[in-house]
C-alpha positions, 0 to 999 in steps of 0.5 A, a space after each residue: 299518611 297525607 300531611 293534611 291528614 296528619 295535621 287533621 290528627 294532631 288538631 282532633 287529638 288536642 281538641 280531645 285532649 283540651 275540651 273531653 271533660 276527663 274527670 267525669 265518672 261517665 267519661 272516665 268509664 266508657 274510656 275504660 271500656 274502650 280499652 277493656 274492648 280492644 284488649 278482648 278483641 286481641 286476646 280472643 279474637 285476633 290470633 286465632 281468627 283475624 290472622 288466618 283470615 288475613 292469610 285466606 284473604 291474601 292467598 285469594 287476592 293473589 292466587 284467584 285472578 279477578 280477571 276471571 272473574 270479571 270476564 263473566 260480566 261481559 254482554 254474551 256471558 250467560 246469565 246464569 253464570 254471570 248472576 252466579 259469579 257476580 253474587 259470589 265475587 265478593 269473596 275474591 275480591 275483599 273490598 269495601 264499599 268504596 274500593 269496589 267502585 273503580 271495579 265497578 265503573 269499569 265493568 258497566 261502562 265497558 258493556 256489563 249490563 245493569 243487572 250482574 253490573 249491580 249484582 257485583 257492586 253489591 257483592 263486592 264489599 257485603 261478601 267480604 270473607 274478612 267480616 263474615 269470619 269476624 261477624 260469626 267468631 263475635 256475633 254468633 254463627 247464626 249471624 255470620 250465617 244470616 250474613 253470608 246467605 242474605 248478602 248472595 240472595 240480595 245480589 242476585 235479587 238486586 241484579 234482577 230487579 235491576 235488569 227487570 226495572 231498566 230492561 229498556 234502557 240496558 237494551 239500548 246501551 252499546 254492548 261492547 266486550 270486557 278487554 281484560 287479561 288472560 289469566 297466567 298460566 301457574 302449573 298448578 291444577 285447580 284441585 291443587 289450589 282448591 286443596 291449599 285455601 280448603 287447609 287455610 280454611 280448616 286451620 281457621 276453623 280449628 285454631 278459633 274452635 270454641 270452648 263448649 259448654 260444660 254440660 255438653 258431651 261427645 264430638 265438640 269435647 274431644 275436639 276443643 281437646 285435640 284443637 291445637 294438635 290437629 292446627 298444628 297437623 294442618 300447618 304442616 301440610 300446609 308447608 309442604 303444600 308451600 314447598 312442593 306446589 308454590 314457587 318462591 316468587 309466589 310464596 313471597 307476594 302471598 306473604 305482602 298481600 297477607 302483610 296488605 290487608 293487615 296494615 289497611 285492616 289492623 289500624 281501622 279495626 283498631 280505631 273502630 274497636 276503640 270508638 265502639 267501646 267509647 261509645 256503646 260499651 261491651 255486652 252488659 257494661 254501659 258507656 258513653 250513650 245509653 242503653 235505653 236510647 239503644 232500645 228506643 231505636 232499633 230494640 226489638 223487631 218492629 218495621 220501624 227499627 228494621 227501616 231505621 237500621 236499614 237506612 241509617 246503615 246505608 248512609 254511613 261509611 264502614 270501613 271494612 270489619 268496623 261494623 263487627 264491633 259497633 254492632 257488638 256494642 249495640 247489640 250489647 246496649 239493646 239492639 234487636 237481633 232483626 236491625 243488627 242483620 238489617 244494619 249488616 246487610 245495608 251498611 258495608 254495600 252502601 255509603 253516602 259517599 258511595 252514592 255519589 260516585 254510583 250517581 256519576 258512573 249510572 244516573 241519579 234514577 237508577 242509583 235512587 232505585 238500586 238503594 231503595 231496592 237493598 234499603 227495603 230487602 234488608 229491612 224484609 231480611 231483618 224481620 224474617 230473622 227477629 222472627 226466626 231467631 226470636 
């Protein structure tokens, strides 16, 4: 850490500690649900799911070359595979709304165009497989589902109306090639690599495998039964495939990438998991701001608690997986179903920091157009959802 940012630490910390009125049973309350809100989090949620997600998100970042990836953006690609690449990336490449932008600069002016370009700057940070585990584990599959669908749709969507609305201006830019390096060569075959993430993806599902209802019967009884018995049949074969398939050199970077994200991811996570409870509370505990205020924004499934969700999401900086536990909170203080996804959709693609950097790598005109274009889809997408959901 940066001294500056240490010192900016130090001076937070003791204005907390001088000015925060401690003695208030208001104040005293929502300190408590900030720490009763981190200890679920890291009995329910963290080694069953954060951690074999860290380990998939290491495995991809290492095993799956971004080069090509990103080769598929290049002036010839076809659009079809481009679209298609560009809606999916962000899966392999896991980053959040600021990280993604280097990326981004790079490909556009290196002769991407405009639509698989932005297609891919969405994708980035909205199709991080980190927060659609998180989101589904915390906040339902339906969620986690909505997520992942909306966020592949929208950068396809997005893509094509950028392409569409700027067609003239793509067409005369200079369309030079993507120079970007081969992959290297591992011995391996795709199924081989195929079947190593499809393990650590099973394993995550198993090991976070929910306790079904008491009055439910048959398949998902006997199998919360034999959970940890068919884990721990999984990691066996997942060390075989390690031994057999991985040489040491691989195996170690795998476990540094794993070790990466977990020290970026861990401290953020913690942080916003802490201010969340401070502020919103868990589901039906009440903290600093109140429920009704919740309610009176984005309760229910008006246009206007769409939009609101929408824009103020895209304003806002996220850093990646903090928007699971502030969304947790405000769900549980009143916010509709419709604004969560609203706000999920917009926000971890989109920041106001975010904006600048977009405005100086493609002009102020089309930056304005790709956030109104992704601001008006999740506010569409939020109402769809309040409607089917309910």
């Amino acid at each position: 850490m940066k001294e500056r940012w240490k010192l900016l630490l130090i001076i937070l910390i003791f204005c907390a500690a001088y000015y925060v009125p401690w003695a208030s049973p208001v104040i005293r309350r929502s300190g408590l649900e900030a720490f009763m809100m981190l200890q679920e989090y890291a009995r329910e949620h963290v080694l069953t799911c954060l951690i074999p997600a860290f380990f998939i998100a290491g495995g991809i970042a290492v095993f799956v070359s971004q080069a090509s990836v990103l080769k598929y953006f290049g002036a010839t690609a076809k659009k079809i595979l481009s679209y298609s690449v560009a809606s999916v990336s962000g899966t392999v490449l896991a980053v959040c709304s600021c990280t993604v932008l280097p990326l981004f600069a790079g490909i556009y002016t290196r002769g991407a165009g405009i639509g698989p370009a932005t297609a891919f700057l969405y994708s980035g940070p909205a199709i991080n497989v980190l927060a659609i585990v998180l989101t589904a584990r915390i906040l339902g599959w339906q969620l986690g589902l909505a997520r992942a669908i909306g966020a592949i749709l929208f950068a396809v969507i997005t893509g094509l109306l950028m392409a569409f609305i700027f067609r003239k201006d793509d067409a005369e830019r200079a369309k030079g090639e993507l120079f970007l390096p081969e992959d290297d060569g591992t011995g391996r075959t795709l199924a081989q690599d195929g079947l190593f993430m499809l393990t650590m993806v099973l394993i995550l599902i198993f090991a976070a495998f929910a306790k079904p209802a008491p009055e439910s019967t048959g398949l998902w009884p006997a199998i919360f039964a034999a959970k940890w018995y068919i884990t721990a049949g999984l990691l066996v074969i997942l060390g075989f495939m390690l031994k057999a398939w991985f040489i040491k050199e691989e195996r170690v970077t795998w476990v540094q990438s794993t070790w990466g994200f977990m020290k970026q991811i861990f401290p953020l996570l913690g942080a916003g998991v802490l201010v969340a409870g401070f502020m919103l509370g868990r589901p039906g505990h009440a903290a600093l701001i109140p429920d009704q205020y919740i309610e009176g924004l984005v309760g229910g499934n008006s246009l206007w608690a769409n939009l609101f969700a929408s824009a103020s999401g895209a304003l806002m900086y996220f850093a990646t997986l903090t928007e699971v536990p502030i969304l947790q909170g405000l769900i549980g203080a009143g916010m509709g179903k419709g604004p969560a996804l609203s706000l999920l959709l917009a926000g971890p693609a989109l920041s106001l920091p975010n904006m600048l950097v977009i405005g100086g790598v493609m002009g102020a005109k089309k930056t304005a157009v790709f956030c109104t274009i992704i601001v008006i889809l999740s506010t569409i997408a939020g109402m769809i959802y309040g409607m089917i959901v309910g």
